[in-house]
C-alpha positions in Angstrom: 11.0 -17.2 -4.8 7.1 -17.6 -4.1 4.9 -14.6 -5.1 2.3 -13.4 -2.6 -0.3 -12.0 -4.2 -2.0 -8.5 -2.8 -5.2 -6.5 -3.0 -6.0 -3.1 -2.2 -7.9 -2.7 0.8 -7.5 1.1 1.9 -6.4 4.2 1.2 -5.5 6.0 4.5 -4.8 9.7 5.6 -3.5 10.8 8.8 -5.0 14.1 10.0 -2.1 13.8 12.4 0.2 13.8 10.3 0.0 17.2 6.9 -0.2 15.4 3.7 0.6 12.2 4.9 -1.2 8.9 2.9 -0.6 5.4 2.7 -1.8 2.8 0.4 -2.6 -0.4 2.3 -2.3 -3.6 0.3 -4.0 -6.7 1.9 -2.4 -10.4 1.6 -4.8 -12.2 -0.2 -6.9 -15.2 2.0 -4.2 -13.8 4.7 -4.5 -11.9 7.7 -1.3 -9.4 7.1 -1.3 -5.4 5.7 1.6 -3.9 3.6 0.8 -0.2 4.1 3.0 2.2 1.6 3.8 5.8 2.2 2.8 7.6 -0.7 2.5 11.0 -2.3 -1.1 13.0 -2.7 -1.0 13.4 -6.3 -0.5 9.4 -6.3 -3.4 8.7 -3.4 -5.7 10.4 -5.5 -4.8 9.0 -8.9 -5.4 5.8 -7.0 -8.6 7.2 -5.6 -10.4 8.0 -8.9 -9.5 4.9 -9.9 -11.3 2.9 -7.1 -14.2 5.0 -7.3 -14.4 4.7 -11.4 -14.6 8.3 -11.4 -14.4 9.8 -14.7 -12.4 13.5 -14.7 -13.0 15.5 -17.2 -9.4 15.4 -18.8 -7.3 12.4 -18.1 -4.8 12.3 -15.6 -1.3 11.3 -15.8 -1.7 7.5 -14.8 -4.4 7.6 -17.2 -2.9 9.1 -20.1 -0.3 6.2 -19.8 -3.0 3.2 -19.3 -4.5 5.0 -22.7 -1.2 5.3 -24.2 -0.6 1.7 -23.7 -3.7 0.2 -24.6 -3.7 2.4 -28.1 -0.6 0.0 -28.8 -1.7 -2.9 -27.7 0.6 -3.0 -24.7 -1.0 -5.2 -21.2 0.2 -4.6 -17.9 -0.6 -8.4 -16.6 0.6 -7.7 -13.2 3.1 -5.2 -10.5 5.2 -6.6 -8.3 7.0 -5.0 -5.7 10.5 -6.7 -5.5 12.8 -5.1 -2.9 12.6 -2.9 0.0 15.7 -1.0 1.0 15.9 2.0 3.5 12.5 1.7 3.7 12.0 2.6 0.1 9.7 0.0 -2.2 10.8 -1.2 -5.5 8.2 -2.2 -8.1 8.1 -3.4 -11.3 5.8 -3.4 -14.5 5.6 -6.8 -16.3 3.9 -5.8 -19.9 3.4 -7.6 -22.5 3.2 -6.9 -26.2 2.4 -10.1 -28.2 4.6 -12.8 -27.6 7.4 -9.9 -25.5 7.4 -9.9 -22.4 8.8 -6.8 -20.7 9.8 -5.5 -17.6 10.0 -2.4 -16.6 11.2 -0.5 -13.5 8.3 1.8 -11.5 7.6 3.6 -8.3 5.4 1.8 -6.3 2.6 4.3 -6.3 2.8 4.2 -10.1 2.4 1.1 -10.4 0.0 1.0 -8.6 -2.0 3.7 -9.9 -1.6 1.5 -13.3 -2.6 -1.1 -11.6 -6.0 -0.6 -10.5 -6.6 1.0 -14.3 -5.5 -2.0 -15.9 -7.2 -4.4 -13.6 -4.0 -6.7 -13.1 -2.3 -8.6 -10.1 -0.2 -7.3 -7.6 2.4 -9.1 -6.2 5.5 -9.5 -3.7 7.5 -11.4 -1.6 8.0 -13.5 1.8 10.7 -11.4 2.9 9.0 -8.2 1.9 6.4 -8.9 3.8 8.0 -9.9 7.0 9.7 -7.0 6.8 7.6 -4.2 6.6 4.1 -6.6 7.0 1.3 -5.5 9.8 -0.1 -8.5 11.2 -4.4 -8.1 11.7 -5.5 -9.9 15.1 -8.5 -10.6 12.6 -9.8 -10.1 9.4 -11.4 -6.9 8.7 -15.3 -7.5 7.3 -15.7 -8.0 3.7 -12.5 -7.5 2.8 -11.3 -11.0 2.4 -10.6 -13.3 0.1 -11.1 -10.5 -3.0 -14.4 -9.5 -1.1 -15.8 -6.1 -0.8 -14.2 -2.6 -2.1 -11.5 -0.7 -0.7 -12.2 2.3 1.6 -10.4 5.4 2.0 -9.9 6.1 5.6 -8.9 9.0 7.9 -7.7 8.6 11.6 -8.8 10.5 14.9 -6.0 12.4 16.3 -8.6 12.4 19.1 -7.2 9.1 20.8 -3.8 9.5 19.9 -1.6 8.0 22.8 1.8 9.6 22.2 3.7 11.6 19.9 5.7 9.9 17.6 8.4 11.9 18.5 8.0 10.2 21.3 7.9 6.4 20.6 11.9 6.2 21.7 10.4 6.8 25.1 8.1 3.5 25.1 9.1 0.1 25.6 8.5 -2.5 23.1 5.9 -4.0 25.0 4.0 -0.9 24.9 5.2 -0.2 20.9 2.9 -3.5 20.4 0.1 -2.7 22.3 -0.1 1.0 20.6 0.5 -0.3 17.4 -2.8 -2.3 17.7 -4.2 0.6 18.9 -3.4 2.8 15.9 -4.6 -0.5 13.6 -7.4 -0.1 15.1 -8.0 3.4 14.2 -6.9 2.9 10.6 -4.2 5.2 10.7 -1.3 3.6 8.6 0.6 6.5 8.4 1.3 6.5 12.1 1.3 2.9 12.1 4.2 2.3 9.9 6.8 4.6 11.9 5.7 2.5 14.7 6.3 -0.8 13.1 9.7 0.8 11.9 10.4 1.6 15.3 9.8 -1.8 16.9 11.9 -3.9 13.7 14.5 -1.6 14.7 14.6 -2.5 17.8 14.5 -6.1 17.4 17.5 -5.9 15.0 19.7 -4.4 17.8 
């Protein structure tokens, strides 16, 4: 099966929604998003990392990028393999001379690593059609490998509805807010919307 290789572009938090991140990967030369749910310990590992910020003791992710370098182990790329129940499952090829190894990772780990060791990211057709956001056009800069990735945080001052209440909308109007939230770069919100229209269309 075909790799699809990703990029970074965003780190998003949802002021609508306590302690709620996402980590949005960008299809390379493409126009579709695979945003992540992720922890806050994990955004900000990520975070330091974009930034090249330098904390005063190293953190976990770094301690283990450190760790692995000291024995001459390279993480030459992630790839996230499966999705199930809405759950992604990544993976950790290292190398280690002429050994090749994988090994299994939470996606926010990996890509925490990731972005320390400088390595591709990868995943799959189906992944992507699954869980992928589609972009009605690409965002400045940020094609192609161009540009750094942002951390973002939505208004909760044009929210539309509650997303208690998206059962309540039709699918046409699921769409429509879905750009909507896109547009505001609020991820978070914008994933239990797109999980809310697949499962409709699977009915």
């Amino acid at each position: 099966m075909k790799k699809i290789e990703l990029e970074i572009v965003a780190l998003s938090h949802s002021i609508t929604q306590t302690h709620s991140y996402a980590v949005v990967l960008g299809e390379v030369n493409g126009l579709r998003r695979l945003p992540i749910v992720i922890g806050g310990f994990e955004a900000q590992a990520i975070a330091v990392a974009l930034e090249r910020m330098q904390p005063s003791r190293p953190l976990t992710h770094d301690l283990f990028a450190n760790f692995m370098s000291t024995f001459a182990i390279d993480l030459t790329e992630v790839v996230i393999y499966k999705l199930e129940e809405g759950i992604f499952f990544a993976k950790l090829l290292c190398q280690n001379g002429n050994e090749t190894v994988e090994i299994d990772s939470r996606t926010s780990d990996a890509l925490a690593l990731a972005v320390r060791a400088n390595c591709r990211i990868y995943t799959f057709e189906n992944i992507l059609e699954a869980a992928g956001l589609y972009l009605d056009q690409p965002e400045g800069g940020a094609e192609g490998g161009e540009g750094k990735p942002t951390a973002t945080t939505a208004s909760s001052g044009s929210k539309v509805t509650a997303d208690k209440d998206l059962k309540n909308l039709s699918l046409e109007d699921l769409e429509k807010l879905l750009q909507q939230v896109l547009e505001q770069e609020d991820y978070v919100r914008a994933i239990n919307i797109r999980d809310e229209i697949n499962a409709r269309k699977s009915k």
